[in-house]
N, CA, C and O of each residue as an XYZ file, in Angstrom:
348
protein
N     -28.260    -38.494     30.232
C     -27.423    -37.502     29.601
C     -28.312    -36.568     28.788
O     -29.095    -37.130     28.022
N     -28.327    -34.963     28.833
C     -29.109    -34.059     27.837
C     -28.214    -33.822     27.035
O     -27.021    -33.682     27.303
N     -28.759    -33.754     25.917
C     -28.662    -32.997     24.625
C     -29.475    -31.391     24.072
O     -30.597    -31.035     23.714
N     -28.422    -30.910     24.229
C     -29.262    -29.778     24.034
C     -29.599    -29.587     22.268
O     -28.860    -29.937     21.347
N     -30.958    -28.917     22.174
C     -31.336    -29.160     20.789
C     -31.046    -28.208     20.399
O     -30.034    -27.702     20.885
N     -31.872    -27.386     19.193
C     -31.683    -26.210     18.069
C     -32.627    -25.464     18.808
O     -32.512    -24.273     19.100
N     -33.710    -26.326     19.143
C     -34.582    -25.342     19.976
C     -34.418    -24.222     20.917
O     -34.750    -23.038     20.972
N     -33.469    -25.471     21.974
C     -33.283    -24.955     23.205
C     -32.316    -23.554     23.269
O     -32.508    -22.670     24.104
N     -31.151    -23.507     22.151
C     -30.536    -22.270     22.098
C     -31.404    -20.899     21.177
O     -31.152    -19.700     21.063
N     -32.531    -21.804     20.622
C     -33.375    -20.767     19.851
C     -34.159    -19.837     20.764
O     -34.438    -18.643     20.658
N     -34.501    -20.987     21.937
C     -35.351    -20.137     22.748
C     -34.860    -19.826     24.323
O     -35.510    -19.903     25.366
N     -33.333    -19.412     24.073
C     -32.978    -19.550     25.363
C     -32.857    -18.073     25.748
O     -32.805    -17.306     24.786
N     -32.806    -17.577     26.850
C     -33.294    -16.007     27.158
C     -31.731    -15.347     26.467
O     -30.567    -15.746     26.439
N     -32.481    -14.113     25.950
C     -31.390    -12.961     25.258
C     -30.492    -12.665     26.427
O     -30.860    -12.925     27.572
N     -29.142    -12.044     26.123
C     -28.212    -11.464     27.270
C     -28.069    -10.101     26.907
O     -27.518     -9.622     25.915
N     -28.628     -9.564     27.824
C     -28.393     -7.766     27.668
C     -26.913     -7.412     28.464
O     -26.580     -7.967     29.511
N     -26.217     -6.530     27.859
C     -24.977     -6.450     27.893
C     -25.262     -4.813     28.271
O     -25.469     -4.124     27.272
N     -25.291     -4.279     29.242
C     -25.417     -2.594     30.182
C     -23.608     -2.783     29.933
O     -22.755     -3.643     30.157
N     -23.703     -0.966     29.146
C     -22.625     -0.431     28.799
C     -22.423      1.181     29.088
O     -22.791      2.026     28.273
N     -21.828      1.491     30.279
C     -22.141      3.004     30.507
C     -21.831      3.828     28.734
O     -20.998      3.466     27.903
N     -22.853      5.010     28.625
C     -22.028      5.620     27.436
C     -20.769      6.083     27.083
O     -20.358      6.302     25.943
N     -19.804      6.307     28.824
C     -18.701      6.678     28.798
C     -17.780      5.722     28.048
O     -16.981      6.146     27.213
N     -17.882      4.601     28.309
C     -17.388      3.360     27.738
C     -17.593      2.990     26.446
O     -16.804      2.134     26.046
N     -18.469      3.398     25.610
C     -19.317      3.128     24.454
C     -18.356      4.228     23.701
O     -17.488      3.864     22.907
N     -18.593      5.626     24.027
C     -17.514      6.739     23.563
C     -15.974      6.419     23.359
O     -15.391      6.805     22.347
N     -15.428      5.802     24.214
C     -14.290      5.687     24.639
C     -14.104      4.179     23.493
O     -13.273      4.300     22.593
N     -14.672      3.213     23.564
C     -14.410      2.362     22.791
C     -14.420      2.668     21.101
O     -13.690      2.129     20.269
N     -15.227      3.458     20.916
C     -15.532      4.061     19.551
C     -13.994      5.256     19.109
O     -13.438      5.306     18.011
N     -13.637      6.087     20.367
C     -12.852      6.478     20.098
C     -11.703      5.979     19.581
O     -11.205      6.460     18.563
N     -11.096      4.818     20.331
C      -9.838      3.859     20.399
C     -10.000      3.909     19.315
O      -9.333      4.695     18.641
N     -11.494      2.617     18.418
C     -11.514      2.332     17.542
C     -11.185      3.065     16.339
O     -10.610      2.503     15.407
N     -11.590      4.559     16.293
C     -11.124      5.468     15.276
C      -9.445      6.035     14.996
O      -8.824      6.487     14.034
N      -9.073      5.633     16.806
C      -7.846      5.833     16.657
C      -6.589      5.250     16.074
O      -5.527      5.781     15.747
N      -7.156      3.575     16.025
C      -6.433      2.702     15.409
C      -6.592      2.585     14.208
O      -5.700      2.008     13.586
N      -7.754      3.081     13.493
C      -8.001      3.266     11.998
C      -7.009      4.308     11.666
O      -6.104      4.090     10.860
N      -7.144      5.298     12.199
C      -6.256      6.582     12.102
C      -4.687      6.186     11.964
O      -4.105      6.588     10.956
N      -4.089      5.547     12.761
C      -3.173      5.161     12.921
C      -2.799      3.710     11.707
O      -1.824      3.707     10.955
N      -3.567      2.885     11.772
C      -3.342      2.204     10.428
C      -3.192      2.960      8.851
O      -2.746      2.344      7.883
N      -3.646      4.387      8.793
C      -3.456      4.782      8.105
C      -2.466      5.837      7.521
O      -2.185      6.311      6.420
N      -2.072      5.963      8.851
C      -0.528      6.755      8.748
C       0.350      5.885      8.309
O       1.345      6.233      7.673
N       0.048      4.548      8.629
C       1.266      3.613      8.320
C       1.377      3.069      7.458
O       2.340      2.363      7.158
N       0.086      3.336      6.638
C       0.237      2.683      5.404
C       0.387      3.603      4.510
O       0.895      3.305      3.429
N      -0.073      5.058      4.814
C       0.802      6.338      3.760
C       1.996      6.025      4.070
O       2.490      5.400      3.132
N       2.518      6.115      4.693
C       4.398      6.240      5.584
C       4.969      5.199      4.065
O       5.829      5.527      3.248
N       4.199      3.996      4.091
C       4.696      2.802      3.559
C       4.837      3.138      1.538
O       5.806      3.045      0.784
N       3.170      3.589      1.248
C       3.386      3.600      0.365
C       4.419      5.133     -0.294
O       5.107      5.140     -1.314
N       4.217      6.229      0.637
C       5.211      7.035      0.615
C       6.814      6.470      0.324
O       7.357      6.597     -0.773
N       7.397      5.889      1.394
C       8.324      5.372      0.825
C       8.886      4.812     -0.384
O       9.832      5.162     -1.090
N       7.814      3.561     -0.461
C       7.648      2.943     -2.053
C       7.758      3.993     -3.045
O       8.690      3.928     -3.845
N       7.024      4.845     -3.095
C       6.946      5.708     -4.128
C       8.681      6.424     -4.316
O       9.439      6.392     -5.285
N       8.774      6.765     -3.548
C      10.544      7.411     -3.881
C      11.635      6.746     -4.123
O      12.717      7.135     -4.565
N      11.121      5.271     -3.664
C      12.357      4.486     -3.987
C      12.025      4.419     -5.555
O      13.035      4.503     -6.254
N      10.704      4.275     -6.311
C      10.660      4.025     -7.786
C      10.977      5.097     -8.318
O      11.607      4.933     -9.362
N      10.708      6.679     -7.881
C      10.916      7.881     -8.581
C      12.468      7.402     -8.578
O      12.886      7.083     -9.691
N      13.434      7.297     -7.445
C      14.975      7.277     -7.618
C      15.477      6.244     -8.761
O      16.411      6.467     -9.531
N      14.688      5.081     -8.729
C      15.216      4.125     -9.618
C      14.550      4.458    -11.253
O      14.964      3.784    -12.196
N      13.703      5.335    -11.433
C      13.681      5.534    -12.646
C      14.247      6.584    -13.102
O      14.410      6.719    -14.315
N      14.693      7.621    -12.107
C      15.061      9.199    -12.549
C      16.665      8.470    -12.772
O      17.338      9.042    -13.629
N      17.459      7.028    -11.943
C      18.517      6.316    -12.117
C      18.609      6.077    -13.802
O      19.653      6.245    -14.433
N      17.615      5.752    -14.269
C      17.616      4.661    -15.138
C      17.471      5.640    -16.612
O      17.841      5.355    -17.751
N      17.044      6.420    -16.291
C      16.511      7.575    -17.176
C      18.220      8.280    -17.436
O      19.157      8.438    -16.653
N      18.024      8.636    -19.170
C      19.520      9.143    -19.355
C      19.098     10.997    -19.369
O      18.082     11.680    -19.496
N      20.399     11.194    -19.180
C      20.421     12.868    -18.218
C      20.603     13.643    -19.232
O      19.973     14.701    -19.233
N      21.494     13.344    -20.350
C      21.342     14.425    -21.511
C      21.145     13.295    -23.237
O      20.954     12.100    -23.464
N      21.282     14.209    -23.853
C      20.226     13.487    -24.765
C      21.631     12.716    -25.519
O      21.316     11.808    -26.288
N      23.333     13.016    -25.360
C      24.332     12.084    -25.965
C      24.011     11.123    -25.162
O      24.372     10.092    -25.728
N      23.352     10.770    -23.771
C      23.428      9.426    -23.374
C      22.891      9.100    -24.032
O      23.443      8.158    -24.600
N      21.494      9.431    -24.597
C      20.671      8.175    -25.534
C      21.679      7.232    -26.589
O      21.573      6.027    -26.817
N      22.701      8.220    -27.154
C      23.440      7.609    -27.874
C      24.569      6.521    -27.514
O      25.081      5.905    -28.449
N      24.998      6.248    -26.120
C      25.942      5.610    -25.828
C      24.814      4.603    -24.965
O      25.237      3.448    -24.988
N      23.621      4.704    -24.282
C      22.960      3.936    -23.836
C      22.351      2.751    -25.170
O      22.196      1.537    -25.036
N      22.067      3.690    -26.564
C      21.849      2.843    -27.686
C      23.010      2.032    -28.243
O      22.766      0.952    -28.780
N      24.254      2.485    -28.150
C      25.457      1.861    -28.574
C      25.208      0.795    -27.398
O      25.250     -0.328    -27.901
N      24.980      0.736    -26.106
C      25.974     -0.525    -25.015
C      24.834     -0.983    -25.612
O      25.289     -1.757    -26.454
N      22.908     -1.017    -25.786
C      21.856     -1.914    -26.005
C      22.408     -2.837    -27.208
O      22.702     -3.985    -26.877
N      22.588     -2.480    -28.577
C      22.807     -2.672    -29.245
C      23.677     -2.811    -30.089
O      23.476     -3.040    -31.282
N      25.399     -2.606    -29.208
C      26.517     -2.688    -29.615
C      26.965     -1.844    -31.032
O      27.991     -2.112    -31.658
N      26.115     -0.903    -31.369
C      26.509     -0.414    -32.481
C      25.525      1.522    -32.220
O      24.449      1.841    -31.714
N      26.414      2.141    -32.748
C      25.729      3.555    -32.700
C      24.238      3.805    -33.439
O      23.996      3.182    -34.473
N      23.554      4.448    -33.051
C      22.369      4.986    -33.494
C      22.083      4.955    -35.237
O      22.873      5.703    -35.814
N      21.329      4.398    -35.965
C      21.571      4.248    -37.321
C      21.398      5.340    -38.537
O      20.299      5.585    -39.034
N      22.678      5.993    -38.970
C      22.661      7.414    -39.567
C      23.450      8.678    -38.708
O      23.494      9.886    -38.943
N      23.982      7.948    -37.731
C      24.590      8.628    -36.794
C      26.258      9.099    -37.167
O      26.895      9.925    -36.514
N      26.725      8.413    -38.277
C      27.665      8.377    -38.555
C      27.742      9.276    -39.932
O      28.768      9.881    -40.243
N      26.748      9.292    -40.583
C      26.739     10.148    -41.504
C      26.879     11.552    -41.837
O      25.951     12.267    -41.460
N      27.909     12.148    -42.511
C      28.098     13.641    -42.522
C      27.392     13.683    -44.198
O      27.643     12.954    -45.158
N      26.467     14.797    -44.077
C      25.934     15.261    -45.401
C      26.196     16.423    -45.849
O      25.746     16.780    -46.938
C-alpha cells in the first residue's frame, strides 16, 4: 500500500491551466457584473430602509407646535408646567 508523503505533493509537477484571453475578459466581465449588480441591490435595500425611518419619524414628530402640548399632556398626564397661567 503507498502513502503519499508531504514531499511527494511538494514536488509533484505544476498544472498549467491555457485560458484563451477571450475567456479571461469575459470571466472578469461577469465578475464585475455581479459586483455591479450586488450593488444595486443593496442601494435598492438600504434605500428603502431609509424611507421607511424618514416616514416613521416625520409619523412620530408633532406637526404644529399645540401638539407638543397635548403630546406633553398624554406623556405626562398633566399640561405643560406654567401653561395654565394668565399674567
Amino acid at each position: 500500500m503507498y502513502y503519499p508523503s508531504l514531499l511527494d505533493s511538494f514536488f509533484a509537477p505544476t498544472r498549467v491551466v491555457v485560458v484563451s484571453e477571450e475567456r479571461l475578459r469575459a470571466a472578469e466581465l461577469e465578475a464585475r457584473q455581479n459586483q455591479l449588480d450586488a450593488l444595486d441591490n443593496r442601494i435598492n435595500e438600504l434605500s428603502k430602509y431609509r424611507n421607511s425611518l424618514a416616514s416613521e419619524i416625520k409619523a412620530s414628530l408633532p406637526t404644529k407646535h399645540g401638539d407638543l402640548d397635548s403630546l406633553e399632556s398624554k406623556v405626562t398626564g398633566t399640561g405643560l408646567p406654567g401653561a395654565e397661567c394668565d399674567v
